[in-house]
C-alpha positions in Angstrom: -14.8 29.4 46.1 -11.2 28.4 44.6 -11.0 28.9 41.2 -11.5 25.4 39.8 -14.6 25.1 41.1 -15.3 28.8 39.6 -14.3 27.9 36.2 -16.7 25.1 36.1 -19.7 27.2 37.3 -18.8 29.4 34.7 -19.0 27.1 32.0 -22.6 25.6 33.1 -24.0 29.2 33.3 -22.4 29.4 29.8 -24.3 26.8 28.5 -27.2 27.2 30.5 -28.1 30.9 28.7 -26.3 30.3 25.9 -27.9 26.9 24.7 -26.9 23.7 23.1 -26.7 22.5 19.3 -30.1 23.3 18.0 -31.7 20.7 15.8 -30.8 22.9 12.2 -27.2 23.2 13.2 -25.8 23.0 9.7 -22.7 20.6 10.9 -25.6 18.2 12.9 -28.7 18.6 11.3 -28.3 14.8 10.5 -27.3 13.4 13.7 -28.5 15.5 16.3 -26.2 15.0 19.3 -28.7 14.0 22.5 -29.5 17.0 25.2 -27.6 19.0 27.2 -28.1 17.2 30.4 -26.7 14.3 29.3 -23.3 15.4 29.0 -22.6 17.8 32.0 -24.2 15.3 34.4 -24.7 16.2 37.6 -23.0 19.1 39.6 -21.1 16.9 41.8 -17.5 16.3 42.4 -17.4 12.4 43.3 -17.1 9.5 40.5 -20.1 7.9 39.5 -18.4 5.0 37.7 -17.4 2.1 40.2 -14.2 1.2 38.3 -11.3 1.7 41.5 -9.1 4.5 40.7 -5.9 1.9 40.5 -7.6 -0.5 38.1 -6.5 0.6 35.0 -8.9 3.9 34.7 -8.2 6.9 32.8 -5.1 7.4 30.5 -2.2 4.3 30.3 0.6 5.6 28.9 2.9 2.5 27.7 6.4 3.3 25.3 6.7 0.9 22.4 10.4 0.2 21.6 13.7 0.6 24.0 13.6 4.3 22.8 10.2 5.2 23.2 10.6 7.3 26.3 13.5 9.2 25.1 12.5 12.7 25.5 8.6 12.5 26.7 7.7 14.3 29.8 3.9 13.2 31.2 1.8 15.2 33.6 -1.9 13.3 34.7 -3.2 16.4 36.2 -6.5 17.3 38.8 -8.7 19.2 37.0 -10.7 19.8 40.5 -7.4 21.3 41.5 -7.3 25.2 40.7 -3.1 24.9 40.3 -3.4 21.7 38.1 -6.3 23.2 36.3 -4.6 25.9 35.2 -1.4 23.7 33.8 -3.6 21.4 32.4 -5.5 24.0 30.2 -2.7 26.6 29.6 -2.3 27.6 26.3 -5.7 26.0 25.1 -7.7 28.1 22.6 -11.6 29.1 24.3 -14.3 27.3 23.3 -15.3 29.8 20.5 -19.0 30.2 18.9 -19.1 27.7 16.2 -21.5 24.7 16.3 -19.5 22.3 18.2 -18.5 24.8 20.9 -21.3 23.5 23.2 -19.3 20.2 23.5 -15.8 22.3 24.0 -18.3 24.3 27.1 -19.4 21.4 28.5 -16.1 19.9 28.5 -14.6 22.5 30.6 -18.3 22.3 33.2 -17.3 18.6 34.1 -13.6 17.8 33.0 -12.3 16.2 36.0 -8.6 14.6 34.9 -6.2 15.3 31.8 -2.8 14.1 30.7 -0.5 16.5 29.2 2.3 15.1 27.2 5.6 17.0 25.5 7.9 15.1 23.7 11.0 17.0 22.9 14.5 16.1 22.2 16.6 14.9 24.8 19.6 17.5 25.6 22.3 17.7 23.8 21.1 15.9 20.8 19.4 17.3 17.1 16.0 16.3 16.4 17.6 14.9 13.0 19.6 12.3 15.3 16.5 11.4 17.1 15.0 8.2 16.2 10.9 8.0 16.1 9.4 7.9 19.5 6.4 5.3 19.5 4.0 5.2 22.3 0.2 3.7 23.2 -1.8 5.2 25.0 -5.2 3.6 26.2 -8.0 5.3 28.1 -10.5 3.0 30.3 -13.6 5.1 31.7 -13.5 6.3 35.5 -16.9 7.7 35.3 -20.1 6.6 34.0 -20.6 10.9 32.7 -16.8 11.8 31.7 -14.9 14.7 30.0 -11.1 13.7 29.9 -8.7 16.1 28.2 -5.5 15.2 26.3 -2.6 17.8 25.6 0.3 16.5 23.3 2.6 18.8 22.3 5.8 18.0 19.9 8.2 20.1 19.8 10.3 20.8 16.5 11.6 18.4 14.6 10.4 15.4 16.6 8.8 12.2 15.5 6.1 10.5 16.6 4.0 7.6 16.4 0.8 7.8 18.7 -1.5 4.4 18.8 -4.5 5.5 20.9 -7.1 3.0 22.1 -10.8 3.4 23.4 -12.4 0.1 23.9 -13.6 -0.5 27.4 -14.4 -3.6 29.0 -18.1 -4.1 30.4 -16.3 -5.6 33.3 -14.4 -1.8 34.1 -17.5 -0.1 34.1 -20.4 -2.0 33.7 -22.8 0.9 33.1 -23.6 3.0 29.9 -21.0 5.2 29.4 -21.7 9.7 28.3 -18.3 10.6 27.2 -17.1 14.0 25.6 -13.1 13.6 25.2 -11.2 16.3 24.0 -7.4 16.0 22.9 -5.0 19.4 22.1 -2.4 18.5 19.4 0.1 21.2 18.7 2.8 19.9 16.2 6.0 22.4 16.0 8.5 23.5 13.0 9.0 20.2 11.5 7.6 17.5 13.6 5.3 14.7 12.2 3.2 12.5 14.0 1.5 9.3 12.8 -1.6 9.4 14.6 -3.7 5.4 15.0 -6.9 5.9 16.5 -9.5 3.1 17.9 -12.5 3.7 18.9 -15.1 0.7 20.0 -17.8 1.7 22.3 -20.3 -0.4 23.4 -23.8 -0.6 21.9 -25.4 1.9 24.5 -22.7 4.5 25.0 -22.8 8.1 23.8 -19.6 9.6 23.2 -18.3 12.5 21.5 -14.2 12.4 21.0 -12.7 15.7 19.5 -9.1 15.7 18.1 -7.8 19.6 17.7 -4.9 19.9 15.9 -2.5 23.1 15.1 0.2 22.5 12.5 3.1 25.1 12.7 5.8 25.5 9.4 6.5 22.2 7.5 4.8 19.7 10.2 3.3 17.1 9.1 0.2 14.9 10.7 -1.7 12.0 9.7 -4.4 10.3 11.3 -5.8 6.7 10.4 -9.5 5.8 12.4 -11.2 2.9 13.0 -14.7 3.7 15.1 -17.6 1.8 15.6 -21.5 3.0 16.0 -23.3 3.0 19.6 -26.7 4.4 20.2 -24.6 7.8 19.8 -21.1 8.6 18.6 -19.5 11.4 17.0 -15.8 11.9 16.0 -14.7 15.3 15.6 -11.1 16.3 13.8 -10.9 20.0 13.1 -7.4 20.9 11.9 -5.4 24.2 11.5 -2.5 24.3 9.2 -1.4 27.6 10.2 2.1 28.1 8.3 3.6 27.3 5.1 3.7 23.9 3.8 2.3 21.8 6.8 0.4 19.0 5.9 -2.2 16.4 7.5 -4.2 13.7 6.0 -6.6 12.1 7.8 -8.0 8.4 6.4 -11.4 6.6 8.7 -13.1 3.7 8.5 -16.7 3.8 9.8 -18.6 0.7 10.9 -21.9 1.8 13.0 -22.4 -2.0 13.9 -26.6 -1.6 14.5 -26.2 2.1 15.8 -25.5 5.2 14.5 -21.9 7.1 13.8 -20.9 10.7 12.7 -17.1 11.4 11.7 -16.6 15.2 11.0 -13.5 16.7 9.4 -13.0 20.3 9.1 -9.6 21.7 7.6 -8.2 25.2 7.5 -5.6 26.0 5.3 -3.9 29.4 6.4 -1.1 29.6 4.2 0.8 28.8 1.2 1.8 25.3 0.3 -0.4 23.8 2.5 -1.9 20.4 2.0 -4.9 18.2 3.5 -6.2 15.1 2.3 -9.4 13.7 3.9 -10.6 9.7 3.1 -13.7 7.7 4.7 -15.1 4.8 3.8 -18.4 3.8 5.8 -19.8 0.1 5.5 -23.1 0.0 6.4 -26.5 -2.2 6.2 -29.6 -2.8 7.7 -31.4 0.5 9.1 -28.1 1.8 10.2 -26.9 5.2 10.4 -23.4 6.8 9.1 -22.9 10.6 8.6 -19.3 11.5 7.2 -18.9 14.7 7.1 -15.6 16.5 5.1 -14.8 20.9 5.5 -11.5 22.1 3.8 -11.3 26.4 4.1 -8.3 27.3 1.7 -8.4 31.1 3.2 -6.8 33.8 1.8 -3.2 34.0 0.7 -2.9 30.3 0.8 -1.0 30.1 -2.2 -0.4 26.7 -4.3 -2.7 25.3 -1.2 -3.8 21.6 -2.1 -7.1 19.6 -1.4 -8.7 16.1 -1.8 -11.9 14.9 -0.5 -12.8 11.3 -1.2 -15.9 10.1 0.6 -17.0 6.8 -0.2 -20.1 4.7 1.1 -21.0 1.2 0.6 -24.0 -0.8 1.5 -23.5 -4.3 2.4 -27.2 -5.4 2.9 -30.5 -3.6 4.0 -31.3 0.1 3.2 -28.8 2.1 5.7 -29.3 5.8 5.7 -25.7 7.3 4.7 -25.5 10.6 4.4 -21.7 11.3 2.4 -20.8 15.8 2.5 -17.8 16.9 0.8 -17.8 20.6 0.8 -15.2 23.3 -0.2 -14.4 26.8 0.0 -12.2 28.3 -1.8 -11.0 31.8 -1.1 -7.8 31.9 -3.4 -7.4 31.4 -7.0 -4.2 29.5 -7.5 -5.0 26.3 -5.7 -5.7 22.5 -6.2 -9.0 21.3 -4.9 -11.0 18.3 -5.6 -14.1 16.2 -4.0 -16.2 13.3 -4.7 -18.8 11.1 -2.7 -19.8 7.8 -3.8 -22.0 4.9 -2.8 -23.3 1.7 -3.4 -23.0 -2.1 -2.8 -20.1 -4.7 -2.9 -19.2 -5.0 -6.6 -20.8 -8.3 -7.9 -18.3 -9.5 -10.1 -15.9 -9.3 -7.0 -18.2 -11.5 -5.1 -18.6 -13.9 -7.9 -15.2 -14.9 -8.2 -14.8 -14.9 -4.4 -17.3 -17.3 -4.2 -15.8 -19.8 -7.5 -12.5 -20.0 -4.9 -14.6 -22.3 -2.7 -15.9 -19.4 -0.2 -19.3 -19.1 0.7 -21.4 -16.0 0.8 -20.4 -14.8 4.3 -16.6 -15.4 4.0 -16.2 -13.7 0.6 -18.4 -10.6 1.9 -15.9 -10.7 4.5 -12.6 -11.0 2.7 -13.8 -8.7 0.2 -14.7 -5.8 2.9 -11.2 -6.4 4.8 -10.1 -5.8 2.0 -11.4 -2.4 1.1 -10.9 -1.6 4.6 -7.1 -2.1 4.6 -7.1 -0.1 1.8 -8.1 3.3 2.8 -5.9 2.9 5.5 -2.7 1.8 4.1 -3.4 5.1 1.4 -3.0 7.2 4.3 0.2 5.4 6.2 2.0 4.5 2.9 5.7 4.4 4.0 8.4 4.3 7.0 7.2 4.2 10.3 3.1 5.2 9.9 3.2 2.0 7.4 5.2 0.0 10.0 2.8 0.6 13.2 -0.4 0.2 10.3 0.8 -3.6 9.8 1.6 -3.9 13.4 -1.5 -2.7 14.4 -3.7 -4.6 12.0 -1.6 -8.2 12.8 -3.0 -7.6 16.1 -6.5 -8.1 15.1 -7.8 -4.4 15.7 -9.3 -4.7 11.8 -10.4 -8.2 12.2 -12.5 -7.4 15.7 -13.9 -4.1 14.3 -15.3 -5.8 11.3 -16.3 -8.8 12.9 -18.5 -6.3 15.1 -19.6 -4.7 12.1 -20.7 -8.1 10.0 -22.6 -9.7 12.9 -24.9 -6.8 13.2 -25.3 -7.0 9.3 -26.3 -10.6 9.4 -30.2 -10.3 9.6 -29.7 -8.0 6.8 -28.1 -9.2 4.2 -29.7 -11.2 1.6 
């Protein structure tokens, strides 16, 4: 038995004694993800999807700009190959023992492909003389049960902007899709990345996408979402600010469109001068579902350390269920820390005077949620190139789809 094959055994005998999320798991209790089987699939090597390996499957990797592939070196790796295994996970922390480790178990029982990604600075040159490297990156299923891996590593000093995309077409892979994605971001001294995430599934998908990132001295990350509901969907960020004054803000807007959707932030700040910022806004209606879940640790030591939580909910017809959790803890004195949730419905007098410009209902409704929308995400990608790729990314109708999605579902509901 080569070792590939091993590690995968191992994993399934891992989760077969060990368990999967109970139904009180404090961090699920809410949303409970569906059963085990689902996600590990069946113990088989071969595809299930029947999307042809050359038809756009898996990770596209496509620079932005004439010096986007200045100093990027990408592997797509065979995780059913014991020598590409092991590149493709070195240096990856275990799974662990808290709640979401089942998913980070069954990951490694089916993972079949990964990308790994370094950008560095090309020789000879400073990371100071570097200009931003700007790439997109699009992932199309290959299998109708899936666990692809993403490793991106920056090295110091490097900048980055990242658009990643996850919005299959029916016509790829017609069936329902079980996804569990996991992506490794280790940012080094100094680097920054400007992190646009989309994800769209389609109304009977379950997928689980989980965003690991470790922040070494002084890097800085910032990630802006846009995800819509299926019949299950969590996304996962869990970051580690592990040396003095890195920083990462993460901003998400949350549209279940008729399903249900879970975004889960969880922050450690290790040491002094750290900052995290964490923004959602979730527009719901109907009987929908949206869980937004925010966890900032300021550990020990982490002097000066600086926290915001601002969790906001709005109701745009119906009686959705949306459950909004700041929570803190706080294991040093001198810090800043600070949280709020808050819900309700469009503000009336908003509406009014949308509607005494000559709109009707459904196109102030709309304007007016755009509007919010662009909001939270401009808060977090304020300036140089984070704000540039925002306004790119939103003239090319990303915002304008997702919300269309999420108003048409809304329509029976609203009043």
């Amino acid at each position: 038995m080569d070792s590939a094959h091993a590690d995968r055994l191992a994993a399934r005998h891992h989760l077969h004694t060990q368990g999967w999320i109970g139904r009180r798991s404090e961090h699920f209790r809410h949303l409970p993800p569906p059963a085990l089987d689902d996600w590990i699939g069946p113990d088989a090597n071969a595809p299930l999807c029947e999307a042809p390996t050359l038809s756009g499957a898996g990770w596209l990797l496509q620079p932005v700009g004439p010096a986007a592939t200045a100093g990027v070196d990408a592997r797509w790796l065979d995780a059913l190959d014991p020598t590409q295994r092991s590149a493709l996970f070195a240096g990856l922390p275990a799974p662990g023992d808290d709640d979401a480790a089942p998913f980070a178990w069954a990951q490694r029982a089916l993972c079949r492909q990964g990308l790994r990604l370094r950008i560095h600075t090309p020789l000879g040159k400073a990371a100071a003389d570097c200009d931003t490297v700007w790439l997109h990156l699009r992932h199309q299923p290959r299998d109708t049960v899936e666990a692809p891996l993403l490793v991106l590593e920056l090295e110091a000093g490097v900048r980055c902007v990242l658009i990643e995309t996850h919005e299959r077409t029916p016509s790829t892979c017609g069936h329902a899709l079980v996804q569990n994605l996991h992506t490794h971001i280790h940012l080094a001294e100094g680097a920054q990345l400007q992190h646009l995430r989309l994800a769209l599934p389609q109304q009977n998908d379950r997928v689980a996408q989980h965003v690991h990132a470790r922040l070494a001295r002084g890097a800085h990350y910032t990630q802006a979402l846009v995800a819509t509901g299926a019949s299950y969907h969590l996304q996962r960020t869990t970051l580690q600010l592990q040396a003095p004054s890195a920083q990462a803000r993460t901003a998400a807007l949350l549209l279940p469109a008729g399903q249900v959707l879970e975004q889960q932030v969880h922050t450690r700040l290790d040491a002094a001068h750290t900052r995290a910022h964490t923004e959602v806004l979730a527009l719901a209606a109907g009987r929908e579902r949206v869980v937004a879940n925010a966890h900032s640790r300021i550990a020990p030591g982490a002097h000066e350390a600086q926290v915001r939580q601002r969790l906001n909910g709005v109701a745009l017809g119906g009686q959705p269920r949306m459950v909004l959790r700041p929570h803190l803890e706080i294991l040093h004195d001198q810090v800043q820390a600070a949280h709020g949730a808050t819900w309700g419905r469009l503000p009336e007098d908003a509406l009014f005077y949308a509607l005494q410009r000559g709109l009707d209902e459904a196109q102030a409704r709309a304007l007016l949620t755009e509007g919010m929308a662009r909001a939270v995400l401009e808060r977090a990608l304020d300036t140089g190139d984070g704000a540039q790729a925002l306004a790119q990314w939103l003239e090319g109708g990303v915002l304008a789809q997702a919300l269309a999605r999420q108003l048409q579902a809304e329509a029976p509901h609203v009043a």
